[in-house]
Structures are given as C-alpha cells and as structure tokens.
C-alpha positions in Angstrom: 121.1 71.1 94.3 120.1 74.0 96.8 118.4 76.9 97.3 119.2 79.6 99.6 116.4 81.5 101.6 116.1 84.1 104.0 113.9 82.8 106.3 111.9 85.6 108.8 114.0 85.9 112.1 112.2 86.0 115.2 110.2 89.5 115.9 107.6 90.8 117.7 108.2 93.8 116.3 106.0 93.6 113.6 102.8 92.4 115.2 100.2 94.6 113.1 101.4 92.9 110.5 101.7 89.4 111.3 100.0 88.3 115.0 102.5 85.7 115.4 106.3 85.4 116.5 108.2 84.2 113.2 111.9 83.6 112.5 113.7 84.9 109.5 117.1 83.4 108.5 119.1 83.1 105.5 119.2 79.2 104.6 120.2 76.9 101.8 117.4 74.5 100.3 118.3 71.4 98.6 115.3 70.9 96.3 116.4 67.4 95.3 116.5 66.3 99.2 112.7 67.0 99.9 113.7 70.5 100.6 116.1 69.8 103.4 117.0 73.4 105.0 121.1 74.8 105.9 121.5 78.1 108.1 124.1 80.5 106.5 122.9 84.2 108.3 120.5 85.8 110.1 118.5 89.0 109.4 118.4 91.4 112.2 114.5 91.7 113.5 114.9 95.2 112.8 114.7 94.5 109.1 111.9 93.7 107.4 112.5 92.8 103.5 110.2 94.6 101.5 109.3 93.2 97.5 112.5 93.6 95.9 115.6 91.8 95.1 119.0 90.8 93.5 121.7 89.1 93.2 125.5 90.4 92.5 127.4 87.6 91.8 131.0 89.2 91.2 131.0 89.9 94.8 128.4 87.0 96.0 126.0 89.7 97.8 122.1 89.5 97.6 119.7 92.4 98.0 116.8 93.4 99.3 114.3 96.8 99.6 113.4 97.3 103.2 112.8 100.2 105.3 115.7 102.3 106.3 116.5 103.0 109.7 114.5 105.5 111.6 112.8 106.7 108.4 109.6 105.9 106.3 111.9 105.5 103.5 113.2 102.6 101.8 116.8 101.5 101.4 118.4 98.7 100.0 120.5 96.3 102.1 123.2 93.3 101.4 123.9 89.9 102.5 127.1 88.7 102.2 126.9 84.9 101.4 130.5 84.5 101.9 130.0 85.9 106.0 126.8 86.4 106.6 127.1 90.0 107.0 124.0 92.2 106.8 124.1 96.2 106.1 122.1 98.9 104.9 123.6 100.4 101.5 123.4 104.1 100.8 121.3 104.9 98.1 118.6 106.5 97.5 115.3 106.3 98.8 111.9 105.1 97.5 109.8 106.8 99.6 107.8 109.1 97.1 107.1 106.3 94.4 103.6 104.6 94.8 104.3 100.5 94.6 107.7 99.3 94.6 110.7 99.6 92.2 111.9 96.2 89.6 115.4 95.2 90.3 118.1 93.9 87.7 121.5 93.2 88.6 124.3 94.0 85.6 127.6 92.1 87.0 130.2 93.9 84.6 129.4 97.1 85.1 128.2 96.6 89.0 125.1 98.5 88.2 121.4 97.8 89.5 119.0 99.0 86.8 115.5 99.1 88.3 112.2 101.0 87.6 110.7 103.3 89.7 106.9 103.5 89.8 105.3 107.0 89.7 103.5 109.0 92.8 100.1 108.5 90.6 98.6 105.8 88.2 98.7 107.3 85.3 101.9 108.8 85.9 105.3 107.8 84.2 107.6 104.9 85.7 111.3 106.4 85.9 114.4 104.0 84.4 117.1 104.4 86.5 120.6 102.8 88.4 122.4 103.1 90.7 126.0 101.7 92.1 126.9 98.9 94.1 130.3 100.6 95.1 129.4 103.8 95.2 125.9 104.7 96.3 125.5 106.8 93.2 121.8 106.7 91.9 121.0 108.5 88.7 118.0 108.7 86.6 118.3 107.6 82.9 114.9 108.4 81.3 110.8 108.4 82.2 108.9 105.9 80.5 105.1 106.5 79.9 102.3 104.3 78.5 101.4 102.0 81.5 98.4 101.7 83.1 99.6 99.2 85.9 102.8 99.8 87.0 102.2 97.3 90.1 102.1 94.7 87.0 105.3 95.2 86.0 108.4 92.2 85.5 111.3 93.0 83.9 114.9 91.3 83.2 118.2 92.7 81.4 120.2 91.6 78.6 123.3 93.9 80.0 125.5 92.9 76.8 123.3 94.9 74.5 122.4 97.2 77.2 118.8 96.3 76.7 116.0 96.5 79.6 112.7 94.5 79.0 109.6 95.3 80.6 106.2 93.7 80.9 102.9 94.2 82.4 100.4 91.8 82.3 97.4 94.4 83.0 98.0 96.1 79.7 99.4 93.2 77.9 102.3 94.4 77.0 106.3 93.9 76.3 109.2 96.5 75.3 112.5 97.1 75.4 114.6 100.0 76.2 117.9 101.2 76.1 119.8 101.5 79.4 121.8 104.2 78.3 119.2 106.5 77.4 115.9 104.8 78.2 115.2 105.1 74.7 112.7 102.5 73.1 113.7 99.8 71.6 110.4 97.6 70.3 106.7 97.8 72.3 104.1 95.5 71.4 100.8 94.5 72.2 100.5 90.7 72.7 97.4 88.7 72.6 94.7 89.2 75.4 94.2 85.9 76.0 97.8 85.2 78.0 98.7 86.7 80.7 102.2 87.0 80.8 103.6 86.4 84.7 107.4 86.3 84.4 110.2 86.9 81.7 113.8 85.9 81.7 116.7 86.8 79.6 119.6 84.0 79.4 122.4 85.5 79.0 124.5 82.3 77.7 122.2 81.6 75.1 121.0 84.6 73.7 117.2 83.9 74.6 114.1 85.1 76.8 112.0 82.5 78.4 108.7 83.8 79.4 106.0 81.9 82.1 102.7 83.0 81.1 98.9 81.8 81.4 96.1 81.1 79.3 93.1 82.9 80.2 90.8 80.5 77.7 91.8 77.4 79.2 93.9 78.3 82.9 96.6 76.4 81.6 100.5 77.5 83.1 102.8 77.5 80.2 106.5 78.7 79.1 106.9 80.2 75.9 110.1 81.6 74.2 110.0 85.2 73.6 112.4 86.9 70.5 114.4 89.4 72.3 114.5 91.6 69.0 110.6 91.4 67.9 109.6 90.2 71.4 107.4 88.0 69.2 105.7 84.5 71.4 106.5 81.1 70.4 107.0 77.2 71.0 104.2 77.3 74.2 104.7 74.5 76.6 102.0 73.1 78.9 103.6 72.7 82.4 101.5 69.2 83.5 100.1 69.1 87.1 100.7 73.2 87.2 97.0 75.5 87.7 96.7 78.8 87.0 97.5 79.9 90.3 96.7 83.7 89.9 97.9 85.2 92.9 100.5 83.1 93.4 102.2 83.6 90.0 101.8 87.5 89.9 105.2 89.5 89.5 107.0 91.3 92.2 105.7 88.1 94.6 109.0 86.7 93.9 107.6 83.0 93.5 109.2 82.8 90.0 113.0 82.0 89.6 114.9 81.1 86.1 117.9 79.0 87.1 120.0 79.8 83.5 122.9 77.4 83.9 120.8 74.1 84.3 117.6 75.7 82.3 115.2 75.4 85.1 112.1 77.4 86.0 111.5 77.0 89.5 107.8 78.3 90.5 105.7 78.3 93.5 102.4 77.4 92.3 99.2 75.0 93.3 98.8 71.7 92.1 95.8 70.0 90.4 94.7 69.3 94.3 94.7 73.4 95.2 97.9 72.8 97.2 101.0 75.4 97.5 103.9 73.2 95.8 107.7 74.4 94.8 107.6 72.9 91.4 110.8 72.4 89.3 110.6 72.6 85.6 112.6 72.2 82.8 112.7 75.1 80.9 112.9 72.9 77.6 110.7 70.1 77.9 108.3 71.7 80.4 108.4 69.1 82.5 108.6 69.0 86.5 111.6 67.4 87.5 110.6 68.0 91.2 107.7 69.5 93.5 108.8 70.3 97.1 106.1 71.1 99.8 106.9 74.7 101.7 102.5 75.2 103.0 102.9 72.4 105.4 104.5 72.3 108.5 108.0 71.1 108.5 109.6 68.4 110.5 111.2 70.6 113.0 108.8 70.5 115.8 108.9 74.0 116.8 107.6 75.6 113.4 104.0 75.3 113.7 103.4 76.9 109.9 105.5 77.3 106.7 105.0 79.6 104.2 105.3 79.7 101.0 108.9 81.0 99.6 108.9 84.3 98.2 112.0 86.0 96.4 113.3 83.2 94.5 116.4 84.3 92.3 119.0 81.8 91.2 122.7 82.2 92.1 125.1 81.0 89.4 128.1 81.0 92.1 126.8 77.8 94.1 124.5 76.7 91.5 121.3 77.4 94.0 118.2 79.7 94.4 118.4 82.4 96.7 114.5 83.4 97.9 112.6 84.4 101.5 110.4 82.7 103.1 108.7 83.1 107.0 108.2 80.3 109.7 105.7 80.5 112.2 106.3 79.7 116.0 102.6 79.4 117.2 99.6 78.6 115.2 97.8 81.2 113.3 94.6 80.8 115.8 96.9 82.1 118.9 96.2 85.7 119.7 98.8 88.3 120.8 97.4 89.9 124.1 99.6 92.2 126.4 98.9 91.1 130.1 100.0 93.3 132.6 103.4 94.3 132.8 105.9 91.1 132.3 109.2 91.6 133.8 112.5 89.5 133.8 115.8 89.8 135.8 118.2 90.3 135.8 118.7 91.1 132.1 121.2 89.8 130.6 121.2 86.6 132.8 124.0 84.4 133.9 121.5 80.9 135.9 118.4 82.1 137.3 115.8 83.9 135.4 113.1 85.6 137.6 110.1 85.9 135.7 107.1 88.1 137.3 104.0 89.6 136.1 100.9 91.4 137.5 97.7 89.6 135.7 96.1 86.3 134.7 98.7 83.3 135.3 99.9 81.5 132.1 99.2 77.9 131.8 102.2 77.7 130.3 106.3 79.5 130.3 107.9 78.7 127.2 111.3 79.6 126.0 113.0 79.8 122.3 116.0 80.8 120.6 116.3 82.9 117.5 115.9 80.3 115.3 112.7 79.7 117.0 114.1 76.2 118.7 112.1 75.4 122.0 115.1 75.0 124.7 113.0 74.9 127.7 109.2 74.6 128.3 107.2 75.2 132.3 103.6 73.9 132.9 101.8 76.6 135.9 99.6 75.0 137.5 99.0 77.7 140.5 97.7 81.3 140.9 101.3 83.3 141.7 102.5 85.9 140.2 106.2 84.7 139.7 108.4 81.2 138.6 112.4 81.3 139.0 113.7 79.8 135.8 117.2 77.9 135.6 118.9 78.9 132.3 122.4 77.9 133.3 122.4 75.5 130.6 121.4 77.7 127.8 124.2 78.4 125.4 125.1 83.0 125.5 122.7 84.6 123.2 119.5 86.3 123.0 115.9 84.1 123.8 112.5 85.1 124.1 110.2 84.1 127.1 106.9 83.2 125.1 103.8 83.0 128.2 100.7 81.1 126.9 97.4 82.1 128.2 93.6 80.0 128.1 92.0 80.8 125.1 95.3 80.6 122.7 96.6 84.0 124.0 100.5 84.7 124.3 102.7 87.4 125.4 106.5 87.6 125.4 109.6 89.3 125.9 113.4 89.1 125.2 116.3 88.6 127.2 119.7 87.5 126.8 122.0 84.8 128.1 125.7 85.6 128.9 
C-alpha cells in the first residue's frame, strides 16, 4: 500500500524560512515496504504549499493553499496525479483572513467547502465554496461562537449536506448545513479530551474522531454520532503519546484512509521519537510504524522531516501528504560570498565557475531531486575551477560551494 507525498523541491528561494536547500516532489510511499519512496511530479520552487489541502477524486487532482503569483495573496493550486501537471486555479484569495481556511472536498457536486477564519479573534469564521470548474467562490453563511479559529478541524458528510466543525480550544463540535450555514447540533464536550482530528466515512454512515486525554496523555479514537455528535467506544492506541504539537489540526499529520478503516498519524513513540504509525480504526491497533525523522537511505538527504498533509486517495488506495528533505545538515549556514558567477548559462561541456572571496573547500553539484552528480575538493587559493558537465543528462542543477565553518552558497544553472 502507498502513500503519495509532495516532497519540497529544491529552493533557495525561501532561505528566511528554512537556511537550507530542500527538495520538494510529489512521491508515492508504500507504508508496508519500510516507507520505500516513487517520484510522480515535481512542484515548481516558485510554490510554496501553504496549510491546506484536498483531494478531488472524480478528476484525481490534489490541492493545496499557497501564495499566488506576484501577490501577498493566497491561491489554491492542483496536481494532476494522472500527469504531473501543476497550476494555479482562479479563485479567490485569502489574503484578508487571519489563520488559514479548512478544506473539504464534495466529489458529486465538484464543490470545495471550506471555512474562512475572520481578520480578528473574536470575529466570525465565514462558511463558504467555491468551484473546481469554474472558479466561482460564494459565501454561504458566518458562523460565530469560537474562540480559536486556528483550532479548528472539520470533515463533510456531502450526502446530507452536513459540515462538521471542531475546535479543540473551546471544546467543542457542530454541524451545519451547507446550503445555508444553518446549525445543525453544537455541543460542549468534556474538558478532559482534547479532540485533534474528526472524520466522516462516507460508506458507512460514521465519524471517527482521534482525540486525547488530558488526565492520563493517552492517544485514543473514539466514534462520534453524526446526529447528536455524542463520544463513544474510546480506544487506547498502544505505543502512541500524546504528542501535542504534533497531533494539532491543520498540521496535516492525521489522515483517515475510509476504504481499509485506517487512521494513519504522525506521532512520537513511547521513546520521544517522530514515527508514521498505522492504526486500525476498529481495533486501535498499529498495523505499522514507518520512520520519516531520520535520515533516509539515499545518501544525498542529510535530514527528513516529518510528513505533513496526509489525505487518503480512494483512486489508488494510498495517502497523499507533504513532506521536505534536506540537502545539508541543519548546522551549515547560508553565507553569500562575493559575487559567484557561472558560464556560460545554459551549458553544453564546460562549466566555468568564478568568484571574488574566500575559496571553498569544496564544489559540489546536484540535481532537482537533490541527487549529488558531481563533487570537486579545492585545495588552492584561485579564484576559478573549469567543471566538465558533458556527462550530465539536460536539465537545471545547482552549483552548491562549501565554505570552513559549515558555510555554503549556490547558484543555478542549466544543462542543454
């Protein structure tokens, strides 16, 4: 069985926000082959995914908030798993909401349903949709009564036209009509759990909730009545800690795979490591625990994070989620150098490589999937190296130059 992932493409575009080069790709994961990874498409390094996230499986397309071109806005943008394909959609933006919208994908009617925070605290959150084929965004109704709108999880039971929502901050659950955000039920649930996720299966007419147990810090799943919204049947997940930050919504480290009943859930271990755990949603117990914190065994990733954005495609029975790869370790410091030219640009065999400052120790270059395909000790003091890249297949590479003291600078180039 597999996941798919969209794993951080190569940028150095984004260095205030993460000091090292990264690589973002969509991939498969096949959780019952120690995680083994598949490339299906890459994310252009002028994207960068934001929180949220769906998946429209009448026309296999995933989504994802990120910011839209040239603006401070956010758009959403597709993936299409059957090409690869990456665009930005038209729709519109999030720009003036404080936090970031829920997402729920409604197959029949191609509709995204999702809840947009207000511009203050205590302000209302806005029920809305908008259309896959169209573009058309409307909203349905504003919704008042939470304190914590960055708490919010939601799912959709689009046969009865019925949104839920939950926020763990105020402890609370309701439903609401998407058709004119009218309120269905609203309770108050009990102060000792701490509700992190809810799912609505479709197939079976039942919400499966992950929640935890302030008392005791114990993970557990409990059914949730998707008329009263009433708790029951808790079950312990075994080896799973409250993990806190790691199971808070919008993180995307929560996926309910409704086919197979599976809860898949990135979480830490009795031993306070990051694990992908996979749960039965019945028995509560872990069929399988994959490690995504430690390296993997492709040399040129020196760090793994944790995936994010896990969703479950019914299509090709597999989870769809993010996750980012680092190319140096988290000690090495981005330092600019001097100017750092190469030529020409694009290349056909010789790459000449010159800059004006301190000499690297050492002239590294990578692909976009962050593979090393050529690596140059520099022992002297000039100012220049000739590099032969005859061999290297067309495409675009990035010269990485490594510095005493764990520094690095870069730049791109491409390869006809």
């Amino acid at each position: 069985m597999r996941f798919l992932l969209i794993v951080f493409s190569l940028s150095f575009s984004q260095v205030g926000l993460f000091a090292q080069p990264f690589v973002q790709q969509l991939v498969s994961i096949d959780y019952e082959n120690n995680g083994a990874l598949e490339l299906l498409a890459t994310i252009p390094n002028s994207i960068w995914p934001d929180r949220e996230y769906t998946f429209d499986p009448v026309n296999n397309v995933y989504y994802f908030t990120a910011q839209a071109s040239g603006t401070n806005d956010f758009a959403l943008f597709s993936v299409d798993l059957d090409d690869g394909a990456v665009s930005e959609r038209a729709i519109a933006s999030f720009n003036n909401a404080q936090g970031q919208p829920t997402f729920e994908f409604d197959p029949a009617e191609e509709l995204v349903y999702t809840i947009i925070p207000g511009t203050g605290i205590d302000d209302p959150v806005q029920l809305a949709n908008f259309s896959i084929s169209t573009g058309n965004y409307s909203v349905i109704e504003s919704i008042s009564g939470f304190l914590d709108w960055n708490s919010l999880h939601s799912t959709l039971n689009p046969s009865s036209n019925t949104y839920y929502l939950s926020t763990f901050f105020d402890r609370k659950i309701l439903s609401c009509s998407t058709v004119d955000g009218s309120i269905i039920t609203e309770t108050n649930y009990d102060s000792n759990i701490s509700l992190r996720h809810i799912d609505y299966n479709v197939d079976q007419d039942k919400m499966v909730g992950l929640a935890k147990y302030d008392t005791d810090q114990l993970v557990s799943l409990v059914d949730i009545d998707p008329v009263t919204l009433e708790f029951s049947n808790p079950r312990i997940i075994d080896g799973l800690k409250n993990t806190i930050a790691n199971l808070t919504p919008g993180a995307g480290t929560i996926a309910y795979d409704h086919e197979n009943e599976l809860y898949h859930v990135i979480g830490f271990n009795t031993q306070n490591e990051t694990k992908l755990f996979t749960i039965d949603a019945k028995t509560a117990e872990v069929l399988y625990i994959n490690d995504y914190q430690n390296p993997p065994t492709d040399p040129y990733f020196m760090e793994r994070h944790a995936p994010e954005k896990l969703i479950y495609d019914p299509n090709g029975n597999q989870l769809l989620a993010l996750i980012r790869l680092e190319l140096l370790p988290s000690s090495y410091t981005l330092v600019k150098r001097g100017d750092l030219e190469l030529f020409p640009n694009p290349i056909s065999s010789e790459l000449n490589v010159t800059w004006e400052e301190d000499s690297p120790e050492q002239i590294q270059i990578v692909d976009v999937m962050g593979r090393e395909r050529l690596s140059v000790e520099h022992s002297n003091n000039g100012k220049n190296i000739q590099l032969d890249v005859s061999n290297l297949s067309a495409g675009n590479y990035y010269l990485i130059m490594h510095f005493k003291g764990e520094r690095y600078w870069y730049k791109q180039f491409s390869k006809m």
